[in-house]
N, C-alpha and C positions, 0 to 999 in steps of 0.2 A: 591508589584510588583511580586512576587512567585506566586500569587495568577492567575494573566492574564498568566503564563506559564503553569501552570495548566490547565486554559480554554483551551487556544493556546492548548494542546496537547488532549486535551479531541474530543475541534471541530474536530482538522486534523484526529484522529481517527475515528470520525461520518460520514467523508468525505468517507475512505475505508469503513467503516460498510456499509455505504448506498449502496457505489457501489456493495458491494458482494450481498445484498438482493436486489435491482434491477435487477441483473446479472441474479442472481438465480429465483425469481417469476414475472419478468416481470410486476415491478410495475408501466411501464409506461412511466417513467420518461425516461431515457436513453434505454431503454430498452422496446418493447412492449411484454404484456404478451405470444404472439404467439411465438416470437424471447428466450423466457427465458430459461435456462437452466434446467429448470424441465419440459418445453417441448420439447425439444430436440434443441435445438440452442446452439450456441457456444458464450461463452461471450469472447473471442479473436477472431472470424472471421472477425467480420465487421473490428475492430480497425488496425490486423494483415494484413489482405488482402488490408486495404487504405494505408499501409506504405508506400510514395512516399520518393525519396531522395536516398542518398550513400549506406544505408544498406538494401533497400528494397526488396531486393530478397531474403536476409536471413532473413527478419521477414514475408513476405510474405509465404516463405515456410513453416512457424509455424503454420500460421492460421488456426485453426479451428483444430489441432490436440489435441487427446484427451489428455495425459500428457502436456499440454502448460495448456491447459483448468482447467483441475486440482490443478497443479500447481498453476497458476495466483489465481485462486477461493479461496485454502488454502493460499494463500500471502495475497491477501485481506481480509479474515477474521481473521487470525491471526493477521496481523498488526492493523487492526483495532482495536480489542479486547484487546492486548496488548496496544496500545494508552489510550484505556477509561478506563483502569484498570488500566493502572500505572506500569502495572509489566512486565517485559520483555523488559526493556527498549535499555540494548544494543542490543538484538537479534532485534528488532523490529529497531533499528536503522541500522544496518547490511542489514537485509532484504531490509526493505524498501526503504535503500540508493539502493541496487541492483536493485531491482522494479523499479524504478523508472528512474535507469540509462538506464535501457533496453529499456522502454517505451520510453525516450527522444532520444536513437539511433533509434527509432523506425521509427521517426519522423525527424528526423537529415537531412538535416538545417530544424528548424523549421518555420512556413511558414513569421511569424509574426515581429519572432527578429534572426540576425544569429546565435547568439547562447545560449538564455537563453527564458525558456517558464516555465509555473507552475512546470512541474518536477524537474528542478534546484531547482524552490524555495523551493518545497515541502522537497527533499534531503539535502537543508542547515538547513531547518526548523527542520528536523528530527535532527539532526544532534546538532545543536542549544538545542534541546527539552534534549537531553540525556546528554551533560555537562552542562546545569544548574541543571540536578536531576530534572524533573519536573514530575517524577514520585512519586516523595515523597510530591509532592501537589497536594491537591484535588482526591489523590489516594492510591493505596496499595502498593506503593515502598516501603515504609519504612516496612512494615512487611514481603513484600515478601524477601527482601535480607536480612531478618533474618530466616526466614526460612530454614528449613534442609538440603530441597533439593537444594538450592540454595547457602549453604555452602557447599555443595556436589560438586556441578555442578555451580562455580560461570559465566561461559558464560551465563545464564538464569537470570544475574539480569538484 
């Protein structure tokens, strides 16, 4: 059973991975290579600028700014990275619970259910992933919170 929380945390990882290299070269998918961020496009504009609902003026005004950009860009691939490696799992649950909550105020009420959409799930899932330890399956948890720096700096397991 360790073994499907392991995948569970590998997939949801591959899920941010993808979005930051779509974001970033315009693979197509969510994203066309004209819109990409190595061509001068903003991977929060389209999402920032459609935020309808209670908090839309203040995610509106984010859009397309370049620290939002940045930001979001390093959350995505950090989290990701940390997902499919295994290591970083509270930081990567921190973050990503944050990510995720903004995203869903982003969106607030969402259009579908009044108040749960994939970012709820993704933030319980996160959350889920980091007290079963599913870093230490299928992954480098277990060496990473042996490591130095990590007895240094125990927020980094």
């Amino acid at each position: 059973m360790k073994s499907v929380w392991g995948l569970v945390r590998i997939t949801l990882g591959w899920i941010f991975l993808w979005a930051f290299f779509d974001k970033l070269l315009g693979l197509g998918y969510s994203t066309l290579p004209a819109k990409s961020w190595l061509a001068g496009g903003s991977p929060t504009a389209g999402f920032l600028k459609g935020a309808a609902g209670t908090f839309a003026p203040v995610f509106n005004g984010l859009a397309g700014q370049m620290w939002v950009d940045w930001l979001f860009m390093a959350g995505l691939l950090c989290l990701g990275a940390a997902l499919v490696l295994g290591i970083g799992m509270r930081l990567a649950t921190y973050g990503g619970s944050l990510l995720m909550l903004l995203l869903w105020l982003a969106v607030f009420p969402p259009k579908t259910n009044p108040f749960v959409d994939e970012h709820v799930v993704y933030m319980l899932v996160l959350i889920g992933l980091y007290g079963v330890n599913a870093g230490e399956v299928l992954g480098f948890g277990k060496s990473w919170k042996k490591s130095s720096i990590v007895k240094q700096y125990p927020i980094l397991q």
